[in-house]
Backbone as a printed PyTorch tensor [residue, N CA C, xyz], in Angstrom:
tensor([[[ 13.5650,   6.6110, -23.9110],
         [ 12.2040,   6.3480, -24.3280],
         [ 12.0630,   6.5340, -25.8310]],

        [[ 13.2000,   7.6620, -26.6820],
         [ 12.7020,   7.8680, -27.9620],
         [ 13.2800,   6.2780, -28.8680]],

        [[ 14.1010,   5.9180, -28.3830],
         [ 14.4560,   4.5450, -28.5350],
         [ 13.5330,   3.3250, -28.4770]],

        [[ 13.0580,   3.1530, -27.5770],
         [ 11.9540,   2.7640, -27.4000],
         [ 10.9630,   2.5860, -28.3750]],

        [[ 10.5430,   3.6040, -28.0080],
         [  9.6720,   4.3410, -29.1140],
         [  9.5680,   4.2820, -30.6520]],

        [[ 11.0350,   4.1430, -30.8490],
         [ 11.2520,   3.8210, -32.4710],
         [ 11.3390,   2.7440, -32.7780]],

        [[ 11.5340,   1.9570, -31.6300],
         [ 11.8680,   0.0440, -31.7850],
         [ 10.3620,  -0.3470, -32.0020]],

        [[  9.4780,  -0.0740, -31.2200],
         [  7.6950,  -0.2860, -31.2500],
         [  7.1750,  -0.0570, -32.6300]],

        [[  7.3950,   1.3550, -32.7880],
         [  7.4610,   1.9420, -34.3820],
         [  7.6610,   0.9690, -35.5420]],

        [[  8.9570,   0.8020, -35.3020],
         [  9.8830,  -0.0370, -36.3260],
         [  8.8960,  -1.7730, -36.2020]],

        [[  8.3570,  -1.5750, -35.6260],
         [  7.7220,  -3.2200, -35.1770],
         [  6.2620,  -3.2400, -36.3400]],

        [[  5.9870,  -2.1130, -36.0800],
         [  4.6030,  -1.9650, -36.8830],
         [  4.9240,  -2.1650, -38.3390]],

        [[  5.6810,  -2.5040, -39.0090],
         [  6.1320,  -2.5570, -39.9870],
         [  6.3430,  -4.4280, -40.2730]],

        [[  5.9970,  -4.8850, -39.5990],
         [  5.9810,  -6.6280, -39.8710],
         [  4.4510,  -7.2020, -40.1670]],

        [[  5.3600,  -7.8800, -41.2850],
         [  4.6330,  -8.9360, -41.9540],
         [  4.8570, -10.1910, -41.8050]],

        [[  3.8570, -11.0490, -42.6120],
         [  3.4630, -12.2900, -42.0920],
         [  5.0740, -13.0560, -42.8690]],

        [[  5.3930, -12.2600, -43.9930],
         [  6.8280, -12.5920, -44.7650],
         [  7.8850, -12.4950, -44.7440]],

        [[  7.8070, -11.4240, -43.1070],
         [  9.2480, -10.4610, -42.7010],
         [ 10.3460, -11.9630, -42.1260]],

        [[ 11.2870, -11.3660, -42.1990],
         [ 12.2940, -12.0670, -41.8940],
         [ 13.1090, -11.5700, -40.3240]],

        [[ 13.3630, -13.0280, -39.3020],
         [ 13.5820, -12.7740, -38.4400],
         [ 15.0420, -11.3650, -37.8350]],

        [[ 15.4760, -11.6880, -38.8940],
         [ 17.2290, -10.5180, -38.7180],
         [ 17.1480,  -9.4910, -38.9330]],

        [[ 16.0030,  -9.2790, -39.8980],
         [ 15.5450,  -7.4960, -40.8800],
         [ 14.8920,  -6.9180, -40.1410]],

        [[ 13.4870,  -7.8550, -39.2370],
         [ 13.1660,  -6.8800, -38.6560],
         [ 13.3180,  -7.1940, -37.0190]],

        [[ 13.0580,  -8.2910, -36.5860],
         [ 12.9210,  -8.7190, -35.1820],
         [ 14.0350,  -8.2010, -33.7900]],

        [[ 14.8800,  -9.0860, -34.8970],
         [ 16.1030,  -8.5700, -34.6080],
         [ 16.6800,  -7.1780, -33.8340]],

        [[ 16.7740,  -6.5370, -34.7560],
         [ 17.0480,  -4.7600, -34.9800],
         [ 15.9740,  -4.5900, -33.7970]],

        [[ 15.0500,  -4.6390, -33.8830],
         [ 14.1320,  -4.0110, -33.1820],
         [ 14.0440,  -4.3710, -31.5470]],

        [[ 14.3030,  -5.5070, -31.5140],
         [ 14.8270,  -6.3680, -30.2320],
         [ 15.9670,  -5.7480, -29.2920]],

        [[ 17.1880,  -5.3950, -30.3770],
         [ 18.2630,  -4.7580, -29.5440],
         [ 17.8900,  -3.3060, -29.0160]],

        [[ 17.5810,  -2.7570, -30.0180],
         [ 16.4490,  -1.1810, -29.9460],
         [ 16.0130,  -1.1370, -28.6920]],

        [[ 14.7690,  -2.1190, -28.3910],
         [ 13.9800,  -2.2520, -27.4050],
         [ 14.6600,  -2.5190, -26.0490]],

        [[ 15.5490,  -3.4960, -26.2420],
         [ 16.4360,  -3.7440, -24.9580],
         [ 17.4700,  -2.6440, -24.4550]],

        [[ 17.8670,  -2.1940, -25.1860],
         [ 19.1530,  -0.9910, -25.2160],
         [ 17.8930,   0.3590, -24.3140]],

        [[ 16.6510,   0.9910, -25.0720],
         [ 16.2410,   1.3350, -24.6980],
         [ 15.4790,   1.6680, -23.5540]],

        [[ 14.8230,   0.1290, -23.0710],
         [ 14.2360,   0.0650, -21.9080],
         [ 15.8310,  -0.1580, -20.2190]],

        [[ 16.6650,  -0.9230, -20.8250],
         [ 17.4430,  -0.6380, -19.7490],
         [ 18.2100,   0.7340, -19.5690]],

        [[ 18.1700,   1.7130, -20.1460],
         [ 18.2530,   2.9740, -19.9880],
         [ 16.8710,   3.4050, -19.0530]],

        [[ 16.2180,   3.4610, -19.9380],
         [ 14.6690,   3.4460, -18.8630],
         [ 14.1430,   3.0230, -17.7320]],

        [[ 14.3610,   1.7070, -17.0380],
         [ 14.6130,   1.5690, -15.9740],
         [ 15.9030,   2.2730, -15.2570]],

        [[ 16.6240,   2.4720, -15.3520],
         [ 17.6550,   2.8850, -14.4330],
         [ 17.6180,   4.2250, -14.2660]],

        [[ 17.0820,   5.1060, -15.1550],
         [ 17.1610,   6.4980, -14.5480],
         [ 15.6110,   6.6350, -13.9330]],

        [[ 14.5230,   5.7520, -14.3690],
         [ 13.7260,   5.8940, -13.2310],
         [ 13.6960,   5.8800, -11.9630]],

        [[ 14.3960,   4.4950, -11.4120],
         [ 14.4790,   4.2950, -10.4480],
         [ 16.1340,   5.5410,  -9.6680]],

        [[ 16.5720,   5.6340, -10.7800],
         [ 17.9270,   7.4980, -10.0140],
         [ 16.4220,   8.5660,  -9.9830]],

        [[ 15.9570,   8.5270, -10.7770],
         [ 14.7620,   9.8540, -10.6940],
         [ 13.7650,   9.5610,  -9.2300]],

        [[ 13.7380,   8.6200,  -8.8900],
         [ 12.4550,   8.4080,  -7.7050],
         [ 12.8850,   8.2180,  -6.4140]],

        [[ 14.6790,   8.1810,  -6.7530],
         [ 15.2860,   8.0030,  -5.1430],
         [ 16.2110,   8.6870,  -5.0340]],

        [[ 15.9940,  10.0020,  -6.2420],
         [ 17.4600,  10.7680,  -5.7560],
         [ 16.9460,  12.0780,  -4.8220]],

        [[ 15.7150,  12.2860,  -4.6830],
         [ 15.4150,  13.6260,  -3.7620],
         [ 14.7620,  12.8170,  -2.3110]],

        [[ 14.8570,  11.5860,  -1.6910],
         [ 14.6010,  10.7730,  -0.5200],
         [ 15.5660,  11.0210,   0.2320]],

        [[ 15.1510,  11.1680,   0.9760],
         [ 16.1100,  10.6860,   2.1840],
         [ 16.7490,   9.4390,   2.6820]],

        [[ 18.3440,   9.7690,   3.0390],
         [ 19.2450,   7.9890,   2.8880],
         [ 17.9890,   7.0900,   3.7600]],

        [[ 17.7760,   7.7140,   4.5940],
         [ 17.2280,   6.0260,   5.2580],
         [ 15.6870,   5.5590,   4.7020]],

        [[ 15.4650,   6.4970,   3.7100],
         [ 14.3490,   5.9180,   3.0990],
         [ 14.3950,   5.4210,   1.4400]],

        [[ 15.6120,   5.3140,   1.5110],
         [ 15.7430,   5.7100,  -0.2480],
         [ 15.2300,   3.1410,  -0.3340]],

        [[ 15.8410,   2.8040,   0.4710],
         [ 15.4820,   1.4380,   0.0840],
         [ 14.0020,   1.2570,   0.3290]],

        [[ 12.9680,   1.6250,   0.6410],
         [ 11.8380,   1.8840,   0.3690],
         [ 11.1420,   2.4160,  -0.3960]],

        [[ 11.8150,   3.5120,  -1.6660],
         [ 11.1940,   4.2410,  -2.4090],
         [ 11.8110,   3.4960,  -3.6580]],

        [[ 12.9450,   2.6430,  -3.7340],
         [ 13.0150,   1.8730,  -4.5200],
         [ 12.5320,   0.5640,  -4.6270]],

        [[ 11.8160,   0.1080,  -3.8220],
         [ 11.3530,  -1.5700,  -3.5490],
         [ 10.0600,  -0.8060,  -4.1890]],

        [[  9.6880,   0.4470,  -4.0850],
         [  8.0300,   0.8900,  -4.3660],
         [  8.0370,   1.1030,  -5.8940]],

        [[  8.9320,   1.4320,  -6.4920],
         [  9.4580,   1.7410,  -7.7600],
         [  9.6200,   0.4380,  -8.7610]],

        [[ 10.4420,  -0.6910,  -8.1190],
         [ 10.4810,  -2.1550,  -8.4610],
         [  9.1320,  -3.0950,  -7.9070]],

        [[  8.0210,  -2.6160,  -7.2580],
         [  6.7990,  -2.8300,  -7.2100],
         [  5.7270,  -2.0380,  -8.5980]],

        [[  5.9120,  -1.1710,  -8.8510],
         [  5.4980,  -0.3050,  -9.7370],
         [  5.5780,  -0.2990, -10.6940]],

        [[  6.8030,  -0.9600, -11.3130],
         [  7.4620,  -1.4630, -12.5350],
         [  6.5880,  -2.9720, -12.9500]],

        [[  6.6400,  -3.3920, -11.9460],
         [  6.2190,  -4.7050, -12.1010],
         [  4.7890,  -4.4940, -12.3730]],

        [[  4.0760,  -4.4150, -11.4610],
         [  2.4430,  -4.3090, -11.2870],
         [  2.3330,  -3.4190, -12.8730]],

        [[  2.9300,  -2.2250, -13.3780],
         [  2.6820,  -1.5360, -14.4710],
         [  2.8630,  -2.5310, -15.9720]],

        [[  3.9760,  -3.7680, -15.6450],
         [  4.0390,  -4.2820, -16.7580],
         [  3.0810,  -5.0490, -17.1430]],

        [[  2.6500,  -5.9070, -15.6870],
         [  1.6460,  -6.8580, -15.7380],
         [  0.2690,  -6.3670, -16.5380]],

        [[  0.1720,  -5.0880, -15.5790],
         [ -1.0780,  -4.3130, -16.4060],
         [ -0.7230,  -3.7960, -18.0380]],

        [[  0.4150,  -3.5130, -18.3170],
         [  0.5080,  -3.1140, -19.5490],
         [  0.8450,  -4.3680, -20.5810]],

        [[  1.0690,  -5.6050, -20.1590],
         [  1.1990,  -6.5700, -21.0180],
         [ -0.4890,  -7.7160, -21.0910]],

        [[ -0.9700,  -6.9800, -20.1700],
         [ -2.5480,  -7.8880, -20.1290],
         [ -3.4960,  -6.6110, -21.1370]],

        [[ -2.9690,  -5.4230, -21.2350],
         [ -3.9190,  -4.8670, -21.7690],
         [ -3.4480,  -4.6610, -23.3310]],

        [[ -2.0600,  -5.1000, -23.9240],
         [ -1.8940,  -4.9760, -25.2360],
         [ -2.0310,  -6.0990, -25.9550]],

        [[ -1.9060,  -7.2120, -24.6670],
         [ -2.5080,  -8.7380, -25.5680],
         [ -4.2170,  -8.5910, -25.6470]],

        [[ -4.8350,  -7.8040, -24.8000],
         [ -6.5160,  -7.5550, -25.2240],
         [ -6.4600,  -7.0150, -26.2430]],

        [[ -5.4280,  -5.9930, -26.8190],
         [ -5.5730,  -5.5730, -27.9240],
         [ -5.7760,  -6.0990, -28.9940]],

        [[ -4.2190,  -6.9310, -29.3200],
         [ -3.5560,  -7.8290, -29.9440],
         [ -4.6290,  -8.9800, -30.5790]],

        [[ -5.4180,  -9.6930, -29.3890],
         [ -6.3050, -10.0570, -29.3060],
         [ -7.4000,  -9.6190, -29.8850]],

        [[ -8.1470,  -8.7150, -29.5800],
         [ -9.1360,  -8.1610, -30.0480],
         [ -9.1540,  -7.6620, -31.7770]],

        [[ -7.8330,  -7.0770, -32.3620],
         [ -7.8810,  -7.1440, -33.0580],
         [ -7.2070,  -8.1670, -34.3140]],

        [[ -6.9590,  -8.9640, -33.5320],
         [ -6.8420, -10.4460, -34.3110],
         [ -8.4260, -10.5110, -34.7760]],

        [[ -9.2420, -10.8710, -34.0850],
         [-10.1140, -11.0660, -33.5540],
         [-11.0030, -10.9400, -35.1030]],

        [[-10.7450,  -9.4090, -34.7440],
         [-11.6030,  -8.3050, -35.9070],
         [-11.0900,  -8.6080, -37.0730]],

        [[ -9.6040,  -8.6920, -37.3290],
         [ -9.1790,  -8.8210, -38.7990],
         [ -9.9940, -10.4150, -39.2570]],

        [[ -9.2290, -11.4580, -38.5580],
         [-10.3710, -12.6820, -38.8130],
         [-11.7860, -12.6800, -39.1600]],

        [[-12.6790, -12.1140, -38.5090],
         [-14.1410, -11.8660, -39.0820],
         [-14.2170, -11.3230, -40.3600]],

        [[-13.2440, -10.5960, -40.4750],
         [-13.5750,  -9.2920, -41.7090],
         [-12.7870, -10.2660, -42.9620]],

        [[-12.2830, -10.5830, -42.6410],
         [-10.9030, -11.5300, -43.7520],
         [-10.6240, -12.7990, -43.7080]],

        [[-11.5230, -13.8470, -43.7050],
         [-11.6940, -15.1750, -43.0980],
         [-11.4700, -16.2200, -44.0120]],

        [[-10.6170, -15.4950, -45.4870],
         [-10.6970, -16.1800, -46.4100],
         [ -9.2190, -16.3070, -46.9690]],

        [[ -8.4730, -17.6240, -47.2850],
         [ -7.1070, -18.1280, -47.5250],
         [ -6.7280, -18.6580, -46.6970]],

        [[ -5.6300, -19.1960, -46.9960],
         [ -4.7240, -19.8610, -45.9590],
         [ -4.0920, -19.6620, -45.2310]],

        [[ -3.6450, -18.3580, -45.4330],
         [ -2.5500, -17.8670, -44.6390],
         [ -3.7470, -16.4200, -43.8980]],

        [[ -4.6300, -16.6570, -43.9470],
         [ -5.2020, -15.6300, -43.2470],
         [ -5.3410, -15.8200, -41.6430]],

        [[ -5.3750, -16.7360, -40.8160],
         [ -4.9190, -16.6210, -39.6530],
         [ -3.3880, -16.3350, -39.0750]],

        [[ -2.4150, -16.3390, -39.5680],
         [ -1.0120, -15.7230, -39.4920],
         [ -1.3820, -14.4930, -40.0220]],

        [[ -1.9200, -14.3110, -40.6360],
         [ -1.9530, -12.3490, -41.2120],
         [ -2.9360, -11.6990, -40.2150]],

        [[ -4.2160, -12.7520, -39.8700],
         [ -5.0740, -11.5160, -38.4490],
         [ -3.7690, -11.4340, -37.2520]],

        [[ -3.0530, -12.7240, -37.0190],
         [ -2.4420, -12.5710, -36.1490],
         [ -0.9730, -11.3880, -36.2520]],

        [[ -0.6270, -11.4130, -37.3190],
         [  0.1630,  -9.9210, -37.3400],
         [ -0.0350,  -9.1570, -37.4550]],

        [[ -1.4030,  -9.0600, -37.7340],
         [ -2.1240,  -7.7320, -37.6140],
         [ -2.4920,  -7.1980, -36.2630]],

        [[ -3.0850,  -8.1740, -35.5240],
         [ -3.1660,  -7.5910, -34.3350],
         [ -1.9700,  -7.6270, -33.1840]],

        [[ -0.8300,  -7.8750, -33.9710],
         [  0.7660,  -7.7360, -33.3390],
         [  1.1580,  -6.3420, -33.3950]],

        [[  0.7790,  -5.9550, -34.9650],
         [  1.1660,  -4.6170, -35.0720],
         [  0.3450,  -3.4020, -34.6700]],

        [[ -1.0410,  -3.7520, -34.4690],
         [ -1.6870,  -2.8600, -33.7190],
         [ -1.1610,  -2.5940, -32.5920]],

        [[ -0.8880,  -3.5320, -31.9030],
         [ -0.3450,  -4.0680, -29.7960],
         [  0.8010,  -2.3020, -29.9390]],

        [[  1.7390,  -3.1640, -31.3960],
         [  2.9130,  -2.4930, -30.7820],
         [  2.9860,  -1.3460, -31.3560]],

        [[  1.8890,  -0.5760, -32.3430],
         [  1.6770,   0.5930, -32.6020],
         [  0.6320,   1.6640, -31.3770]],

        [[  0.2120,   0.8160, -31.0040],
         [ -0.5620,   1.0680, -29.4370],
         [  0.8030,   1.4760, -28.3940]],

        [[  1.6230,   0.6800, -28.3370],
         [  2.7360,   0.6470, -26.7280],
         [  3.7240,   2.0210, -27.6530]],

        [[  3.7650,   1.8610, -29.1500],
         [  4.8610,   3.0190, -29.6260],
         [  3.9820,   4.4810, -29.6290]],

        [[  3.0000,   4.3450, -29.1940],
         [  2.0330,   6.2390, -29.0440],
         [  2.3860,   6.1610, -27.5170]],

        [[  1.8550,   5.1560, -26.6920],
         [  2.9190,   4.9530, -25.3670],
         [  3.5370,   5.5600, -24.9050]],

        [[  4.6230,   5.0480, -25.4780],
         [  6.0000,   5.3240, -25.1240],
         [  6.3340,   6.8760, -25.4770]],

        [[  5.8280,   7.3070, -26.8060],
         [  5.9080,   8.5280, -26.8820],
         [  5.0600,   9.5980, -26.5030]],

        [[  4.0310,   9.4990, -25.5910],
         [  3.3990,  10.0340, -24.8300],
         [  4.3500,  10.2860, -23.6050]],

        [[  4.7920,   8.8460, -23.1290],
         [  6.1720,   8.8710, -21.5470],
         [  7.0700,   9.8780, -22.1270]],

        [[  7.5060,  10.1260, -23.3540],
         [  8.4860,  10.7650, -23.8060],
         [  8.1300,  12.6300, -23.4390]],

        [[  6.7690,  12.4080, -24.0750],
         [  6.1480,  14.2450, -23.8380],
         [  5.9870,  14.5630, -22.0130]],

        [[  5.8480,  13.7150, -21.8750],
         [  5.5050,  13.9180, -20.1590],
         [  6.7040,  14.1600, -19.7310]],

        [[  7.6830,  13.1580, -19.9090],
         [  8.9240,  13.3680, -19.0210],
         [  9.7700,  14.5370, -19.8410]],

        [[  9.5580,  15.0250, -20.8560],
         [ 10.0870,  16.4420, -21.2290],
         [  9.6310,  17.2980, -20.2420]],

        [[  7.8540,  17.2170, -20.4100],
         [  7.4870,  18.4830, -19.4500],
         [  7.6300,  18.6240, -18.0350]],

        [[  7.4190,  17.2270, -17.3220],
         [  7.1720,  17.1090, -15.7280],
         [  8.6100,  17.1160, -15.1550]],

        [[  9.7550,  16.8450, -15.8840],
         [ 10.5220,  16.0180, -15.2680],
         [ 11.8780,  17.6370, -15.0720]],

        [[ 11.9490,  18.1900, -14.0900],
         [ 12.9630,  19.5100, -13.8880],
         [ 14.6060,  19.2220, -14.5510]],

        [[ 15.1110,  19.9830, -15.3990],
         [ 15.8590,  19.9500, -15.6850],
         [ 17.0260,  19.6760, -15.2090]],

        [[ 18.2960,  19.8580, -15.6180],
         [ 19.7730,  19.7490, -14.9110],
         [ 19.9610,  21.5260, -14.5810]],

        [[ 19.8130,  21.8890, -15.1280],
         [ 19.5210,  23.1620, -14.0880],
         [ 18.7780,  23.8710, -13.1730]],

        [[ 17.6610,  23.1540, -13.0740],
         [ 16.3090,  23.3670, -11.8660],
         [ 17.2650,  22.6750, -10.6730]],

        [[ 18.0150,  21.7280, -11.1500],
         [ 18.2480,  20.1580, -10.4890],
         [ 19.6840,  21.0940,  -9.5520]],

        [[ 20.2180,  21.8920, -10.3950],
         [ 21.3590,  22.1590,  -9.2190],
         [ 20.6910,  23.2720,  -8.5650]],

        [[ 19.9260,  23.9160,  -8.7900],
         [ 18.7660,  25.2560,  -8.6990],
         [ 18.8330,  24.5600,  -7.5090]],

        [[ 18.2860,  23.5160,  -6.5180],
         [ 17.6800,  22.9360,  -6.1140],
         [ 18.9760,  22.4450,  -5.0500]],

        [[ 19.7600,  22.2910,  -5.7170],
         [ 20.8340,  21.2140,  -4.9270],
         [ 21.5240,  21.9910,  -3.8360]],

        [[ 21.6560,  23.7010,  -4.7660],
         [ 22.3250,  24.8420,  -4.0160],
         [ 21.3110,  25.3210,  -2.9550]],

        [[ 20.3030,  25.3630,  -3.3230],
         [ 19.1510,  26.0510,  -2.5390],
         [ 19.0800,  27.5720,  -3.3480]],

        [[ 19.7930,  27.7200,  -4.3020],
         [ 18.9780,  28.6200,  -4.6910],
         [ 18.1950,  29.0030,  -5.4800]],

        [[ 17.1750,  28.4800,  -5.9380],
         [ 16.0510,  28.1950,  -6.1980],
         [ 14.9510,  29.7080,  -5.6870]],

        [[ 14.8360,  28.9480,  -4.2850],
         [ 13.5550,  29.6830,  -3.5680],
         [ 14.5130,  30.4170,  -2.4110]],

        [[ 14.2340,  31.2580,  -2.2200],
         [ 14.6050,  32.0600,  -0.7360],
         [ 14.4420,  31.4440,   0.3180]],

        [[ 15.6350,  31.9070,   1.2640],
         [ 15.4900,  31.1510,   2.2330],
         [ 14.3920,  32.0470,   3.1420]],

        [[ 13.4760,  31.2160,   4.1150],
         [ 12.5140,  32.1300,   4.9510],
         [ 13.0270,  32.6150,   5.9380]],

        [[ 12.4480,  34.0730,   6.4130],
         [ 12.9700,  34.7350,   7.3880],
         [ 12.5860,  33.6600,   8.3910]],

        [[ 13.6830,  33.6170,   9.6780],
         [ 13.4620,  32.9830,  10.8580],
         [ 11.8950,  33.5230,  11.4690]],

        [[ 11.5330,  31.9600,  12.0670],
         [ 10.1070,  32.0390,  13.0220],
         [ 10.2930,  33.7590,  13.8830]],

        [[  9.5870,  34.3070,  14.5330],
         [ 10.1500,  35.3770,  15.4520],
         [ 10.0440,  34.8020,  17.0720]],

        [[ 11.2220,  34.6730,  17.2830],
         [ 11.3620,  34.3810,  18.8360],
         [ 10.5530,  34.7780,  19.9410]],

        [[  9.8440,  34.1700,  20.8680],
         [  8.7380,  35.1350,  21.9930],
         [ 10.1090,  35.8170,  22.6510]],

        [[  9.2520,  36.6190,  23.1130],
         [ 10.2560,  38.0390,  24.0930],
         [ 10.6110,  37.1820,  25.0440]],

        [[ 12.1460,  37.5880,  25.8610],
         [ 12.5470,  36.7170,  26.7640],
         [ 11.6260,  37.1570,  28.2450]],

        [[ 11.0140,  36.1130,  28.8210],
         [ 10.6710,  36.6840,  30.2690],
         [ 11.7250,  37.3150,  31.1380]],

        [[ 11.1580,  37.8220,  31.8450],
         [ 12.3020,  38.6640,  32.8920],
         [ 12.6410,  37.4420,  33.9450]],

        [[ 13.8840,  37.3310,  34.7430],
         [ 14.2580,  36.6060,  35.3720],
         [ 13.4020,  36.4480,  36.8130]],

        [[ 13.2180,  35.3020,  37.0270],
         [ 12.6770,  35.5730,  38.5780],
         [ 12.9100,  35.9730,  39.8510]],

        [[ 12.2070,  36.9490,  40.7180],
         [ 12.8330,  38.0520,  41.8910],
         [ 12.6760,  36.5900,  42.9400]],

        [[ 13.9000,  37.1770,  43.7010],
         [ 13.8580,  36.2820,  44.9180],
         [ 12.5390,  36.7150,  45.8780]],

        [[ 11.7310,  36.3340,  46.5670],
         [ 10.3200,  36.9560,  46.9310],
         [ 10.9320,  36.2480,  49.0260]],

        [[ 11.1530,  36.7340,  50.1160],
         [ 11.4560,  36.2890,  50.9600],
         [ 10.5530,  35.5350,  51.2830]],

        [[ 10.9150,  34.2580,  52.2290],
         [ 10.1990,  33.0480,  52.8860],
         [  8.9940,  33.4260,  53.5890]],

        [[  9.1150,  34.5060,  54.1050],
         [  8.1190,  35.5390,  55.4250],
         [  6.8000,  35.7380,  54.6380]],

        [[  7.4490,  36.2890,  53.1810],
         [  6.0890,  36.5270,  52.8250],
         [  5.4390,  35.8800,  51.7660]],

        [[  5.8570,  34.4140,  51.5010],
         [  5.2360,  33.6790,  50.6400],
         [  4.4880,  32.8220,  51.9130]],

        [[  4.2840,  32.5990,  52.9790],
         [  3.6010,  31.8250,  53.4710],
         [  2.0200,  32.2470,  53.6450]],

        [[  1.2090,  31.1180,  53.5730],
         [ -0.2340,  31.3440,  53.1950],
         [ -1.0480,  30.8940,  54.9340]],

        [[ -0.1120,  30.2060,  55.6860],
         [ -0.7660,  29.8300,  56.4550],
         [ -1.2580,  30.8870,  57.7080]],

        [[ -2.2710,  31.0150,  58.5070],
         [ -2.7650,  32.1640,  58.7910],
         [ -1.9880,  31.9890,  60.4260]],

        [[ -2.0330,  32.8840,  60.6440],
         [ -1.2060,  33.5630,  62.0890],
         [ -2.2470,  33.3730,  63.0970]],

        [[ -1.8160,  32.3280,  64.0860],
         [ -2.5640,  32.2010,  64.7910],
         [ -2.2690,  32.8070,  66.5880]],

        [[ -2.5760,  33.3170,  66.9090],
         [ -2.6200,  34.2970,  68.2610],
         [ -3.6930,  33.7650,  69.3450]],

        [[ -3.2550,  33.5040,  70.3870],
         [ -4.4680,  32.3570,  71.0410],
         [ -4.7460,  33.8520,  71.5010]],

        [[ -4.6300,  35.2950,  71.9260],
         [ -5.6200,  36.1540,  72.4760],
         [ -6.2860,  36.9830,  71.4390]],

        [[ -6.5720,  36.4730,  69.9850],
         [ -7.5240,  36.4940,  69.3950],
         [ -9.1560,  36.6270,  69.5070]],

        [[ -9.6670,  36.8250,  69.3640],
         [-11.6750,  36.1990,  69.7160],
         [-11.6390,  35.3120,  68.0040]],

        [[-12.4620,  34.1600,  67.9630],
         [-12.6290,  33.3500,  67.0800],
         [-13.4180,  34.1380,  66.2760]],

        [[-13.1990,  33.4490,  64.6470],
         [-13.2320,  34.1410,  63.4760],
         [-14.6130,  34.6910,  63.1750]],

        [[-15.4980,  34.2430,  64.1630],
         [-16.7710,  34.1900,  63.7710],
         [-17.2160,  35.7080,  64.7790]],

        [[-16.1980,  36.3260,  65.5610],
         [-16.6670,  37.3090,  66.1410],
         [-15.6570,  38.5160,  65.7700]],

        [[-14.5710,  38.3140,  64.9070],
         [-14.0820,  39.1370,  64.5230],
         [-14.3390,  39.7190,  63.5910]],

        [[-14.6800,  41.2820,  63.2630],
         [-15.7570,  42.0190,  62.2100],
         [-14.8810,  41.8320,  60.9090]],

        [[-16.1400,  41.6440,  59.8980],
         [-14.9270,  41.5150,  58.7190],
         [-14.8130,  42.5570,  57.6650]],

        [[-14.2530,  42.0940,  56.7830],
         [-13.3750,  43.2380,  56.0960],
         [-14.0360,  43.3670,  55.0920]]])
C-alpha cells in the first residue's frame, strides 16, 4: 500500500506539460507493482483463518468486494475529478490551454484524494491487521488458555433388576371377593 501510495502521490505532481516517461510512466509501474501485491495478500488475509470447505466462498466474497469497491471507488474519484474540473474552469476560464489545465487539475485532485486513501488503508492495516507473531500466537494455540472441560453430570447408578411379580399393575382378581363397591376402603 506504501507503494501505492507514493505512485498516487507522485501523480499529483502532473502538469498539463509533463511528459509521458517522467511522470506517467514511473508512476504506472509503481501503481501496478503495488496494487498486485495488494490484492494478493488480501485475498491470503481473508481466507487464511476459514475453514477448507469454505475458503472458495470467502474468496469469490473478497473478488466480489474488490470489484463492487472499485466500481464505487472509481465513480466517486471521477465525481471528484469532475467536480473539480468543474471548479477550476469557472474560476479560470481564460486562455487556451485552460481546459487541459482544469482538466489536470482535477486529475490531480482525484489522485491526491485516492493517495490520503491509500494511506489511510496503510494506518488501518498497521493497526487492525495481527502480526506474524499474534499469527503463530494463534496457530499454536497459545495465545488464550485452553478452557477447563464442560463438568460431566454424575453417572446414574445402574439399573436394579426389579422381579416380574412385582412390576405388574394389573389387580388380582379372586372370584370369592364381594365387589369393589362393598369392600371398605382404605
Amino acid at each position: 500500500m506504501l507503494l501505492s501510495t507514493g505512485a498516487m502521490a507522485y501523480l499529483t505532481q502532473l502538469t498539463v506539460t509533463s511528459s509521458y516517461a517522467a511522470v506517467i510512466l514511473p508512476a504506472a509501474i509503481v501503481l501496478g507493482l503495488g496494487f498486485g501485491v495488494i490484492f494478493a495478500v488480501t485475498i491470503n488475509t481473508a481466507t487464511a483463518s476459514v475453514r477448507r470447505q469454505d475458503a472458495g466462498v470467502a474468496s469469490a466474497l473478497v473478488n466480489t468486494m474488490q470489484q463492487v469497491g472499485g466500481s464505487i471507488g472509481l465513480s466517486a474519484l471521477s465525481t471528484v475529478a469532475l467536480t473539480a474540473t468543474t471548479s477550476y474552469l469557472a474560476a479560470h476560464h481564460t486562455g487556451p490551454l485552460a481546459p487541459a489545465t482544469a482538466a489536470t487539475h482535477g486529475y490531480t485532485t482525484a489522485f491526491a484524494i485516492a493517495a490520503a486513501i491509500l494511506g489511510l488503508g496503510v494506518i488501518l492495516a498497521i493497526v487492525l491487521l495481527p502480526s506474524r507473531r499474534r499469527l503463530a500466537e494463534l496457530g499454536t494455540g497459545a495465545a488464550e488458555p485452553t478452557p477447563a472441560p464442560a463438568p460431566q453430570p454424575e453417572p446414574q447408578p445402574a439399573p436394579q433388576a426389579i422381579p416380574v411379580a412385582l412390576t405388574g399393575c394389573s389387580p388380582v382378581i379372586d372370584p370369592g371377593l364381594p365387589p369393589a363397591a362393598a369392600r371398605p376402603s382404605l
